[in-house]
C-alpha positions as CSV (number, residue, x, y, z in Angstrom):
1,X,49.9,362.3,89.7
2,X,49.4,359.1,91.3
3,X,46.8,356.7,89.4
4,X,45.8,354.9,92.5
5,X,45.2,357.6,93.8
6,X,42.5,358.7,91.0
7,X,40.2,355.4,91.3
8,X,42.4,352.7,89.2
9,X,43.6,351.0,92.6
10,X,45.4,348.3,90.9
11,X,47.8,350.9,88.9
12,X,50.3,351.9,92.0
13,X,53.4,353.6,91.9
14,X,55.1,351.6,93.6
15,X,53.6,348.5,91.3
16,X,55.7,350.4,88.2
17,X,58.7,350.8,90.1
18,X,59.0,346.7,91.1
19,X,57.3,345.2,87.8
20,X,59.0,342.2,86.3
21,X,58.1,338.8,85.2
22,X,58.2,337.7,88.6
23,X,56.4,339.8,90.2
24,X,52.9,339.5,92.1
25,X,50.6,339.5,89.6
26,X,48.4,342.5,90.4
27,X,45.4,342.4,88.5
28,X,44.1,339.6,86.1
29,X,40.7,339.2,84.1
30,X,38.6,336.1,83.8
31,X,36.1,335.5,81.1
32,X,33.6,333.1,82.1
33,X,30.8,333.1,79.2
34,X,29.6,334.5,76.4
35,X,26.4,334.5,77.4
36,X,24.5,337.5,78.3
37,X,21.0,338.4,79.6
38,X,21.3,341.3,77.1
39,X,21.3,342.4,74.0
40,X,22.9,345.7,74.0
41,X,22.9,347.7,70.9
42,X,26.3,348.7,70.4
43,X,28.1,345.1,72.0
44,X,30.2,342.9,69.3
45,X,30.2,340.1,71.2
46,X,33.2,337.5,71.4
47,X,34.9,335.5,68.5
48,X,32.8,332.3,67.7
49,X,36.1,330.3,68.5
50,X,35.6,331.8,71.7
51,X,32.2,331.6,72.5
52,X,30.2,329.3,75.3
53,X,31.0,328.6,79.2
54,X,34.3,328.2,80.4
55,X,35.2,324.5,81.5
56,X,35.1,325.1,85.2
57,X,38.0,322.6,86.3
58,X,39.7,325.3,83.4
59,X,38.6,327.8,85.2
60,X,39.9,326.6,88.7
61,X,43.1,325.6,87.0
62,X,43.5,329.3,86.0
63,X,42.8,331.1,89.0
64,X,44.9,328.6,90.8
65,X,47.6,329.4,88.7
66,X,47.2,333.4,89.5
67,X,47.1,332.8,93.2
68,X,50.6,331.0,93.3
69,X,51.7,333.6,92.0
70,X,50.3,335.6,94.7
71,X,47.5,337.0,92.8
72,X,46.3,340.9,94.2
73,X,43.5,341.9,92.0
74,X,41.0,339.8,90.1
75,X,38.0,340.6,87.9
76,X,35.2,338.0,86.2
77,X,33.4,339.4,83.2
78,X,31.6,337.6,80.4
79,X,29.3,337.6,78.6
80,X,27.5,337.8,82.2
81,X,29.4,336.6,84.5
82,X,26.7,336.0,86.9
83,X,25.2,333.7,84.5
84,X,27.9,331.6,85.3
85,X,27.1,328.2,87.8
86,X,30.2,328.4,89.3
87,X,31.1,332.2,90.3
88,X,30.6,332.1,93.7
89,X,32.9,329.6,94.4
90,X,35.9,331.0,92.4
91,X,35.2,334.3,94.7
92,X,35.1,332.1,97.5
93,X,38.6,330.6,96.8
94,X,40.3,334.0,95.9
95,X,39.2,335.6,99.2
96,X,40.5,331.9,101.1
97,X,43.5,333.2,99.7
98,X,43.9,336.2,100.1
99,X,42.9,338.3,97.3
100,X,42.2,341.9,97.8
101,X,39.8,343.1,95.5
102,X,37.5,340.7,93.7
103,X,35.5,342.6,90.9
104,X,32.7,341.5,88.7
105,X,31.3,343.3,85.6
106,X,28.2,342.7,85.4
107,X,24.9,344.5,83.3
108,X,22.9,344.5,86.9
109,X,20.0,342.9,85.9
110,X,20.3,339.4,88.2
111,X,18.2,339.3,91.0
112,X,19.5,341.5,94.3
113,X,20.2,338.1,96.1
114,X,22.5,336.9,93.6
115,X,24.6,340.1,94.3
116,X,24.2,340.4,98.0
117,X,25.6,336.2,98.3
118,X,28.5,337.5,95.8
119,X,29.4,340.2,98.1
120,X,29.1,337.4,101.4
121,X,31.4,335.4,99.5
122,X,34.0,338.8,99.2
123,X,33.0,340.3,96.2
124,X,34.0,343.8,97.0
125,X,33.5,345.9,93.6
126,X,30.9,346.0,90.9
127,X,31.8,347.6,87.5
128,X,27.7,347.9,86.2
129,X,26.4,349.2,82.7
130,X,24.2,352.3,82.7
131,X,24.0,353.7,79.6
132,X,20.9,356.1,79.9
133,X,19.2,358.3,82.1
134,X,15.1,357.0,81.2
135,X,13.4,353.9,80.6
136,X,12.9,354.4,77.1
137,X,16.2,355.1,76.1
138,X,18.0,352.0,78.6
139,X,15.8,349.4,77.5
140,X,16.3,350.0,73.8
141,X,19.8,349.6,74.1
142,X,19.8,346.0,76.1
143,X,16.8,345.2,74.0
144,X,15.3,343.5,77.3
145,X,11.8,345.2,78.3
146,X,12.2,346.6,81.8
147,X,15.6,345.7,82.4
148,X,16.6,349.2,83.3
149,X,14.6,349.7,85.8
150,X,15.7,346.6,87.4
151,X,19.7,347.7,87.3
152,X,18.7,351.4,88.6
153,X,17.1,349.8,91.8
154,X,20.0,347.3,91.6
155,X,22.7,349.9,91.8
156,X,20.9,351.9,94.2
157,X,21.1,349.1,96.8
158,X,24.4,347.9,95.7
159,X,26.0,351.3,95.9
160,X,25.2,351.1,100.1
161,X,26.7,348.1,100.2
162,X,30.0,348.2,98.5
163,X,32.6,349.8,95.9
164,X,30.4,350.6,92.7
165,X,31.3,351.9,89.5
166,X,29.3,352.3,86.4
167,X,30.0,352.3,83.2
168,X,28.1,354.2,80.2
169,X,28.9,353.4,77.1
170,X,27.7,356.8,74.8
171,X,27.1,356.7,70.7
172,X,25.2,358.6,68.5
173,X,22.3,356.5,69.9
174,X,22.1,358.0,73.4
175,X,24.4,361.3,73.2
176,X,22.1,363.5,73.1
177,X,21.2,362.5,77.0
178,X,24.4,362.1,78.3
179,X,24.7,365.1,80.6
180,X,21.6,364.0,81.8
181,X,22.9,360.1,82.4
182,X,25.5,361.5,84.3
183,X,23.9,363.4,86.8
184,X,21.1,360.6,87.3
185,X,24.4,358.3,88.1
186,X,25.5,360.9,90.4
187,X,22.0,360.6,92.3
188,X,22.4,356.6,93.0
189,X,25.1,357.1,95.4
190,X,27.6,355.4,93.0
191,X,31.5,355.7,93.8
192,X,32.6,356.5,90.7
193,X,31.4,357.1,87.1
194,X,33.5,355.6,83.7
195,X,32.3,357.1,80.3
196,X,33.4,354.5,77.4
197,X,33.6,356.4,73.9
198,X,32.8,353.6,71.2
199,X,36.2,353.6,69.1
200,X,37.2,357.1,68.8
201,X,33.9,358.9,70.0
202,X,35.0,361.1,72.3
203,X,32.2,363.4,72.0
204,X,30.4,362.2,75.8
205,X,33.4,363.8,77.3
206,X,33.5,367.1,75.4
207,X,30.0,367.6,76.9
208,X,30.3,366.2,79.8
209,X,33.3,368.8,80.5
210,X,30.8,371.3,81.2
211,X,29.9,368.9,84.4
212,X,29.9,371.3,87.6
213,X,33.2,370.7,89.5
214,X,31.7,369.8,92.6
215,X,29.8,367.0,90.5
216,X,33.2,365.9,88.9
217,X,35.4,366.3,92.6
218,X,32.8,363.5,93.6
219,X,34.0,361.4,90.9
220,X,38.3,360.5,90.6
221,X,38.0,358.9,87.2
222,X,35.4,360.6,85.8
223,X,37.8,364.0,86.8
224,X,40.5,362.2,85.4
225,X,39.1,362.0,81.6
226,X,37.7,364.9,81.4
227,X,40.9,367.1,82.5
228,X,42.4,364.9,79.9
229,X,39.5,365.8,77.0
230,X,40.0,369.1,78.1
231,X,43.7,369.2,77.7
232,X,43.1,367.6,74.5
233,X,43.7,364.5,74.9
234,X,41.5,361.4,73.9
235,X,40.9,358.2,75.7
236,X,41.9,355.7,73.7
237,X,45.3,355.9,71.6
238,X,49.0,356.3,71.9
239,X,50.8,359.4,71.2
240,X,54.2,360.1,69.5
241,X,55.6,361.0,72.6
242,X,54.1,358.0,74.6
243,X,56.4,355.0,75.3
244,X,56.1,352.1,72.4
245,X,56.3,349.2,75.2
246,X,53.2,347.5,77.3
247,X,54.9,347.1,80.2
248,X,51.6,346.8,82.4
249,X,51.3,343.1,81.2
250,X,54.2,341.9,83.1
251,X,52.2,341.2,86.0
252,X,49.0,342.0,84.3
253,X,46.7,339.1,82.5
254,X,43.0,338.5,80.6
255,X,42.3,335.0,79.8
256,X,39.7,333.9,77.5
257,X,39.1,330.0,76.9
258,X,42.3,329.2,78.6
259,X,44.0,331.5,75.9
260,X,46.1,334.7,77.9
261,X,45.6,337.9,75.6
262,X,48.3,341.0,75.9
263,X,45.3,342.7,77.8
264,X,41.4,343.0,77.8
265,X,41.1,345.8,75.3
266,X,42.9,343.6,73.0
267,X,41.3,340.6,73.4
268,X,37.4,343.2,72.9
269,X,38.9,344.2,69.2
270,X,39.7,341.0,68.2
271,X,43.3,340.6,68.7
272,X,45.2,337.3,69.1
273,X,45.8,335.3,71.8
274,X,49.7,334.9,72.7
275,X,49.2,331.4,74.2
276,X,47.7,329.0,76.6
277,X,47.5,329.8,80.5
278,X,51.0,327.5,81.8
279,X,54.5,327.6,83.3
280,X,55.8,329.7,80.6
281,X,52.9,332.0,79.8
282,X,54.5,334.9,81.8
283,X,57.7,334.6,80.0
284,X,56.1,334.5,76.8
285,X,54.3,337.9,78.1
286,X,57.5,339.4,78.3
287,X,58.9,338.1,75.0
288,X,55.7,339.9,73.5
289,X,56.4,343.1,75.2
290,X,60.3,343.3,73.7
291,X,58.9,342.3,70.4
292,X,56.1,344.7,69.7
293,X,56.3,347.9,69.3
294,X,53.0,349.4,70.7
295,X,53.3,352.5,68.3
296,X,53.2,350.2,64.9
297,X,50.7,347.5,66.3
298,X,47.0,348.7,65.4
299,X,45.1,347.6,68.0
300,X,47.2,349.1,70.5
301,X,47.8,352.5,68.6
302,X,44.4,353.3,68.6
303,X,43.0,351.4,71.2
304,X,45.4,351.7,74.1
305,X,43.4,353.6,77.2
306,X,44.7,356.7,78.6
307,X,45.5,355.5,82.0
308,X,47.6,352.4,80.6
309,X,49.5,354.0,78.9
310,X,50.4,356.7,82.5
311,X,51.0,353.7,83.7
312,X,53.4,352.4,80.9
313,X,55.0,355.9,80.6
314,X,55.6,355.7,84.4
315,X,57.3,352.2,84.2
316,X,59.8,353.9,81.8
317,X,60.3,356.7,84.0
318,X,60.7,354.5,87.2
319,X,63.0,352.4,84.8
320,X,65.6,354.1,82.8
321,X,67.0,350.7,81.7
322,X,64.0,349.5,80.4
323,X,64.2,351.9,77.7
């Protein structure tokens, strides 16, 4: 099984086979703001040491950093990132250089022009929020009258213009419907559809495994999750037989407040940074890695997503050294 060849692009085999400290970075994660046109029901928000706009000569400094180190991936999130003043010309600069897929999560309620300048500037993938399948049920979740009916026209128009994904985020809240949010997805000509369990509640994906197969064929990641649910497996948390090392941040990054993080999962729950964005931050990446043990650290033991740790797992197997 090939992950890139399943919808997570960034996660090649050959990336596994060649990762090392020096490496091209492959994919890294900028957090622009806190700030959010939402107020979604089941969000945490970000650390209060954290919180407010990211200094944008920081920001530059950052990015420039990624591309000389010939940066292949790159995703802005917040917050809402397209709250941010200076978005567009961060996308402008990565696709100056080169950059090959410049991604934006974003809740999809800015206005349509907004997106459609993002996408003139080479924004070529949108990772959008739908977590319902009615009015009723969307807009109590962002607590913003009318905001889902914005995003559903939104995603409709996006989804004919370039790569879209969404992503539903199912609790006890909106489970009930989430058969039905799935197959509404499925008629907004979306590419492909990611279901995010709160924690541990896989619960979306035990029902949603009784999706036709023509629906899930249509859909690489969505397939991939629920073949995992139905071979028991959950999507977040390592197993016994899983390899104890993060090898994925090698050339892998999420940077909050100039601060680099082992990865974006860990930054969401909380976790600590492991230093400032410089020189040495990829070395101090790889010190991390041969000092933690994945298996004993709690965030990553019950956090870890399924397709990292493939993707770790594979490094090892590429690697025999490594282990």
């Amino acid at each position: 099984m090939k992950l890139e060849d399943i919808g997570f692009y960034t996660l090649s085999d050959q990336r596994a086979k060649g990762a090392s400290e020096v490496s091209n970075l492959k994919r890294c994660e900028l957090i622009l703001t806190d700030r959010c046109n939402f107020k979604c029901t089941y969000c945490r928000g970000i650390k209060k040491e954290y919180q407010g706009d990211l200094d944008f000569k920081e920001a530059e400094r950052i990015v420039s950093y990624w591309l000389d180190n010939e940066l292949e991936n790159i995703r802005f999130s917040g917050g809402e990132p397209t709250l941010y003043q200076g978005l567009n010309e961060l996308v402008e600069r990565c696709k100056f250089c080169g950059v090959k897929n410049i991604a934006v999560s974003t809740n999809g309620y800015s206005e349509m022009d907004v997106y459609e300048r993002l996408i003139k500037d080479g924004v070529n993938d949108f990772s959008i929020s739908l977590d319902a399948c009615c009015s009723v049920i969307g807009n109590e979740i962002s607590n913003t009258k009318g905001s889902w009916e914005k995003v559903v026209d939104n995603i409709r128009k996006l989804s004919k213009l370039t790569y879209v994904s969404v992503g539903m985020v199912f609790t006890e809240e909106n489970i009930d419907s989430c058969v039905e949010s799935a197959l509404f997805a499925d008629g907004l000509g979306v590419s492909d559809i990611r279901i995010i369990p709160s924690a541990q509640y896989n619960e979306a994906l035990i029902m949603l495994a009784k999706l036709p197969e023509d629906i899930l064929n249509k859909y690489p990641i969505l397939k991939y999750r629920i073949n995992n649910i139905r071979n028991g497996r959950h999507v977040r948390g390592i197993q016994e037989s899983d390899c104890n090392k993060c090898w994925l941040m090698m050339d892998d990054m999420a940077v909050m407040k100039g601060f680099h993080f082992p990865c974006i999962i860990y930054l969401r729950e909380g976790g600590e940074p492991i230093g400032k964005v410089g020189e040495n931050c990829r070395k101090e990446r790889v010190k991390w890695i041969m000092d933690n043990n994945t298996k004993e650290n709690i965030i990553c033991k019950n956090n870890c997503l399924d397709v990292c740790i493939d993707y770790n797992n594979k490094v090892e197997s590429f690697n025999k050294e490594l282990v």
